[in-house]
N, C-alpha and C positions, 0 to 999 in steps of 0.2 A: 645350089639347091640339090638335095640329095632324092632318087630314084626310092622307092622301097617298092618290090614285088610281091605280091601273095600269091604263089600259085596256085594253091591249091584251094585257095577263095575267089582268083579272077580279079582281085585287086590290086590295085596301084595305090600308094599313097606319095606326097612331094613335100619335102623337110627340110624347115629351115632354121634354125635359130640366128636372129637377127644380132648387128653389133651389142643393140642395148639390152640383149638377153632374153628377147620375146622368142617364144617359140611357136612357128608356124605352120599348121598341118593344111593343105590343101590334098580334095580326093574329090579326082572329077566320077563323078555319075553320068556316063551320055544317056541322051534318052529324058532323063527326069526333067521333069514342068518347075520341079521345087528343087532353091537353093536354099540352105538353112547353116546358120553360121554360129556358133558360138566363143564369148570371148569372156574368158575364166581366170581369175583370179585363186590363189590357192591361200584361200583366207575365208576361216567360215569359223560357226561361233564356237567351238573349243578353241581357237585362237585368241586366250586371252587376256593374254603377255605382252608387249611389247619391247624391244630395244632401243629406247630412248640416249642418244646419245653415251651409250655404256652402263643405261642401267637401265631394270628392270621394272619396266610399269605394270599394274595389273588395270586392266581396260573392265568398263562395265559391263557386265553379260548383254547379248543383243547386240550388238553393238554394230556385227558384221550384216547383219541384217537389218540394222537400220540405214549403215551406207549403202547398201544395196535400194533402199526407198529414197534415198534422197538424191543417191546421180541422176534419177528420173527429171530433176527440175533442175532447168536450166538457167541462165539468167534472163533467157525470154520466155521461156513457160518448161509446160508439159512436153517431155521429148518423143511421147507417142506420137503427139501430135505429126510431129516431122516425117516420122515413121510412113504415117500415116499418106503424107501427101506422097512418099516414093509407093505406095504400095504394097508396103512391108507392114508383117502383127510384128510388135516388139514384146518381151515377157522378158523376166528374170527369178533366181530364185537362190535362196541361202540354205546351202546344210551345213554339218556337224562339220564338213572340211574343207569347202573350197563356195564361193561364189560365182553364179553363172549369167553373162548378158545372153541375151538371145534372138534373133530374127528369123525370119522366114519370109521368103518372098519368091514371085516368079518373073519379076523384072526389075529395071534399074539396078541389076545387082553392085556394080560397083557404087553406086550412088549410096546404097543401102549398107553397104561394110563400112566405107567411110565416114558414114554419120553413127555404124555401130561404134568404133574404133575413138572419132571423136568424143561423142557423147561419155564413154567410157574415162577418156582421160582428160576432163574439163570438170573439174567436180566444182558445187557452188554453193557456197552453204553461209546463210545467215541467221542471228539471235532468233531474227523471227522465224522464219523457214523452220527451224529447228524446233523450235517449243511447238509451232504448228503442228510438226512433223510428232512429235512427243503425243500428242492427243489424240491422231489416226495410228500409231503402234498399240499405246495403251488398248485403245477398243480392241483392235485385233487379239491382243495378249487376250481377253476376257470373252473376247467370242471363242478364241481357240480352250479355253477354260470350260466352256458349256459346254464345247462337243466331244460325245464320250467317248468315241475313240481315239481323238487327243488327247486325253483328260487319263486315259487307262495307260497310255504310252507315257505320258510323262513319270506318271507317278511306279512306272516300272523301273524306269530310267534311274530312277531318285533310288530306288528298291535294288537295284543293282550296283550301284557307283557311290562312293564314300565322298572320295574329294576331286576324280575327273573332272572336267568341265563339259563332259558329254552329257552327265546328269542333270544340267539347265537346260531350259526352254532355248530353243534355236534365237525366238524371239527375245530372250530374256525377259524381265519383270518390270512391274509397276516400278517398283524403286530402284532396279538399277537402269533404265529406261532415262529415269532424273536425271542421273548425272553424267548424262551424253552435253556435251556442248560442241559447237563448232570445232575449237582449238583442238579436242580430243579428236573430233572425227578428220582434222586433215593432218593430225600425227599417224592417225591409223592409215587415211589413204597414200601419205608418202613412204610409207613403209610395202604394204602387201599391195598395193595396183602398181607398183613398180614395173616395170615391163618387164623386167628377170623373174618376177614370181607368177608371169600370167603366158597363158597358151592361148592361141586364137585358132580355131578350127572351122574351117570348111567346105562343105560337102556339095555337091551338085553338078550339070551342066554350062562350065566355064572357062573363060578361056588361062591355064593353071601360070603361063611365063607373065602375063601381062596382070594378073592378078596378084602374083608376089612382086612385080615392081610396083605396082600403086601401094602396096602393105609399107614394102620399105621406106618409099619416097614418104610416103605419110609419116612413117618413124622416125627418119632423115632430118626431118623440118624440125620434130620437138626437140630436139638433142638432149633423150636422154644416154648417159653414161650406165653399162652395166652396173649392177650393185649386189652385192651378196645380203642374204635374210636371213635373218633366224628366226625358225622353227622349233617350240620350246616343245620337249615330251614332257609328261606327266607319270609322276610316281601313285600308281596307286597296287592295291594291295588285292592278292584275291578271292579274299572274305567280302561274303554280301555285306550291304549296310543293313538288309530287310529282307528277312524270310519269307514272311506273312504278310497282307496285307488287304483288308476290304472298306471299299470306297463308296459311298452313296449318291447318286444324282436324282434329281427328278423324269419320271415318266423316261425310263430306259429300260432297253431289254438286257439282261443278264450279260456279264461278258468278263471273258478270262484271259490273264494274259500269263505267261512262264514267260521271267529271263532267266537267259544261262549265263554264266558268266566265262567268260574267258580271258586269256591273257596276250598280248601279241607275241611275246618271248618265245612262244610254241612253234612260232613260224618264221622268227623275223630272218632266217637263213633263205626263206623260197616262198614267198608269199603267193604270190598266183597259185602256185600247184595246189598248197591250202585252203588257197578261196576256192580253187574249183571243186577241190573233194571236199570242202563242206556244202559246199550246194548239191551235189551229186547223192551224199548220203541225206540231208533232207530231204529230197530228192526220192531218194526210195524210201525215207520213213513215212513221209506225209503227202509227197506227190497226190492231183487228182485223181491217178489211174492207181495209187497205190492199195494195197490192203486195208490198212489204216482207215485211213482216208473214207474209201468205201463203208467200212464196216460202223466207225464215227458216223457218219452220215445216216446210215441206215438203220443205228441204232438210236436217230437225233441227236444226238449230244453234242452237232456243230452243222452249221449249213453253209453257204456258198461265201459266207463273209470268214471263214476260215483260213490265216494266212500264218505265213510262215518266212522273218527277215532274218539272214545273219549280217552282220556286222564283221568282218573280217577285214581290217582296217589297220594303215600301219601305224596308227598309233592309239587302237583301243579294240577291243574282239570281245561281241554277244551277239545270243543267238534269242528274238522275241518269237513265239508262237502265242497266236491268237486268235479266240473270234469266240460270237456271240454262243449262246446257251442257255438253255432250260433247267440245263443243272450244272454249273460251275465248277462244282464242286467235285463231281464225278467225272466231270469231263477231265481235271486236272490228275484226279487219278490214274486216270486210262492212257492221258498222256506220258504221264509217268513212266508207265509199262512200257510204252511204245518207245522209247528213249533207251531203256534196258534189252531191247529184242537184238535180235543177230540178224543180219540181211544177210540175201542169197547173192549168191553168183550171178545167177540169171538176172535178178530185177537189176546187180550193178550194169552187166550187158546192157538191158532195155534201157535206162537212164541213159547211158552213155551215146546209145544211138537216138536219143531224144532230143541232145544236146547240140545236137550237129546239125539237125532240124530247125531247131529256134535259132543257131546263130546265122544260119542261109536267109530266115525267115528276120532278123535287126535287120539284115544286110538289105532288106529293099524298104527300111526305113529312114530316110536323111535325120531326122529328129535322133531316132533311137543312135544311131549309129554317131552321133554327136556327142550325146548328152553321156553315152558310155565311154564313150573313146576317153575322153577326159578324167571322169570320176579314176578310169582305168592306170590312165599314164600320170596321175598325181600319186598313184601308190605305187610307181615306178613298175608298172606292165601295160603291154602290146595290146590290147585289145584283139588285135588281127593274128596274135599268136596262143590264143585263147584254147583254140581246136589243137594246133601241137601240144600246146600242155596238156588238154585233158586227153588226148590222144595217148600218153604217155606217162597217166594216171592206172595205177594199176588197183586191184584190189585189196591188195593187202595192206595199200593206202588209204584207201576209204575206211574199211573197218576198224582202221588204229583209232577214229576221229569220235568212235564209244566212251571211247576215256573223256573224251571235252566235258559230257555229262553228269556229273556227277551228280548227285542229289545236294550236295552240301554247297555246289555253285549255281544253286534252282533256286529262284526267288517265285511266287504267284504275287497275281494282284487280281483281287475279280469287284467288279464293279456290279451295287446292286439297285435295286431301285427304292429311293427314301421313304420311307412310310409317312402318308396321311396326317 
């Protein structure tokens, strides 16, 4: 088990990659009431390929996030339940690249990991189960359908990406949702829940030697054999599919959204340093404390539901800016501008020492401090080495990140409200 120090965070973290390729982070927190664990799979819905014995399957959209609803049932019931009786909340959840288990508890903890760890690798799926399972997705798909800020994000998504498979619902659809079956879903689970493609993380007050032999001993018993994945990239091109685009729902307030488009090729030599100076320069474009921001405010053309996501991803990069509005259409404008401005020295300063803030401020959150570590080290970076890189972010860095903007890689999409 390997040592890592943070000095200049006051942390520890203890690593291990197991024979059968699991990788295992433990980071004691003394002091905290809350352990909180997660155990990740690097399979989420742009994964949707497979390597079927030497050839290439293409899996139905959703697919990753439908196995993520059904390890929930076990062969004797609901796994909350179990959860439940140690004293543990159980949650889980699918994005664009990786899937997440999750607990939280302030006792039983060993009891609580190895039913996380079990439950994780006992998948159980039947005709019925399955079809069952089909008719609580579907709703889901159609409730996520009504609500409009799902509803505005998807259809940017589509508005940005030609043939990615970022541009599908995490969920996927009514009919590719069909053609999930058992046989499909336990090709997919012997593939990506592999223990070589999954990381188990966790955080809290425990004992860290006696907690990676029960990981192992548990691992021990399944005998799995390491195994190598593949990981399929995606060629896409980058020309929008969709400039323009206005959307109608019932009884909504107005709401706009700009994608940018980007390319990962921009970065694929130092990706951290580029995720950090694009947050740093939105950052100072649209920050709370910023000009922008204020002035947008003050002039209404956005209110407190105003957000701003990039996507800097090693294997797909955009940047959504959005939120509600009185006028859409003006707002889009201004945003425009604000995309073409020159930032100062100084606001790069103030960002920078803002940064250093918020990461002190994850650090006394077991959740937060999870749920990033992970997303973090699937794109091959430290979490904990976060503050050296931006530390060593300069400005002549940030400002080159003008060019990501272009006007010809800016898609809108404003949703309006249907007429009577």
């Amino acid at each position: 088990m390997k040592k890592i120090v943070y000095d200049n965070l006051n942390e520890e973290l203890y690593y291990k990659q197991l024979e059968n390729g699991l990788d295992v982070y433990l980071m004691p927190k003394r002091g905290f009431n809350k352990t909180y664990a997660t155990f990740t799979t690097k399979f989420g819905s742009i994964d949707n390929k497979l390597n079927l014995n030497g050839e290439e399957v293409t899996l139905p959209n959703g697919i990753a996030h439908f196995l993520e609803h059904k390890l929930f049932e076990s062969e004797t019931g609901d796994i909350t339940e179990e959860f439940s009786k140690f004293g543990a909340n159980s949650n889980a959840f699918t994005t664009y690249d990786r899937t997440s288990y999750l607990i939280s508890c302030t006792s039983n903890i060993e009891d609580n990991i190895t039913l996380l760890i079990d439950f994780v690798q006992n998948p159980y799926f039947t005709d019925e189960s399955v079809e069952k399972e089909k008719g609580i997705i579907k709703e889901e798909i159609q409730m996520y359908n009504d609500i409009p800020d799902a509803r505005i994000m998807f259809e940017t998504m589509k508005s940005i990406y030609k043939s990615h498979p970022v541009r599908n619902d995490i969920a996927g659809s009514i009919e590719s949702i069909d053609k999930i079956t058992p046989e499909v879903l336990y090709e997919c689970y012997e593939t990506y829940y592999h223990p070589s493609n999954m990381l188990l993380f966790i955080v809290g007050d425990y004992d860290i030697p006696k907690m990676m032999e029960l990981i192992e001993s548990n691992q021990r018993e399944k005998g799995y054999e390491k195994k190598e994945i593949t990981h399929y990239n995606f060629d896409e091109e980058l020309e929008l599919n969709e400039k323009e685009k206005v959307i109608e729902m019932q009884d909504v307030f107005p709401k706009l959204m700009l994608g940018v488009k980007g390319s990962p090729d921009i970065y694929k030599d130092d990706l951290s340093k580029y995720k950090m100076s694009m947050m740093i320069y939105l950052d100072i474009l649209f920050g709370r404390s910023s000009e922008n921001y204020e002035r947008l405010f003050k002039d209404k053309l956005i209110n407190y539901t105003f957000s701003v996501l990039p996507y800097v991803e090693e294997k797909f990069s955009s940047v959504l800016i959005a939120g509600d509005s009185n006028d859409p259409e003006k707002l889009k404008d201004e945003l425009l501008k604000c995309l073409e401005m020159d930032v100062s020295k100084e606001s790069f300063k103030n960002v920078k020492k803002k940064f250093y803030g918020s990461m002190l401020k994850l650090l006394n959150s077991p959740e937060g401090i999870a749920n990033e570590f992970t997303a973090y080290k699937f794109n091959g970076i430290d979490l904990f080495d976060i503050v050296n890189v931006v530390e060593n972010i300069t400005f002549e860095d940030v400002i080159k990140l003008k060019s990501y903007f272009k006007k010809e890689n800016i898609c809108s999409v404003i949703l309006k409200t249907k007429a009577k």
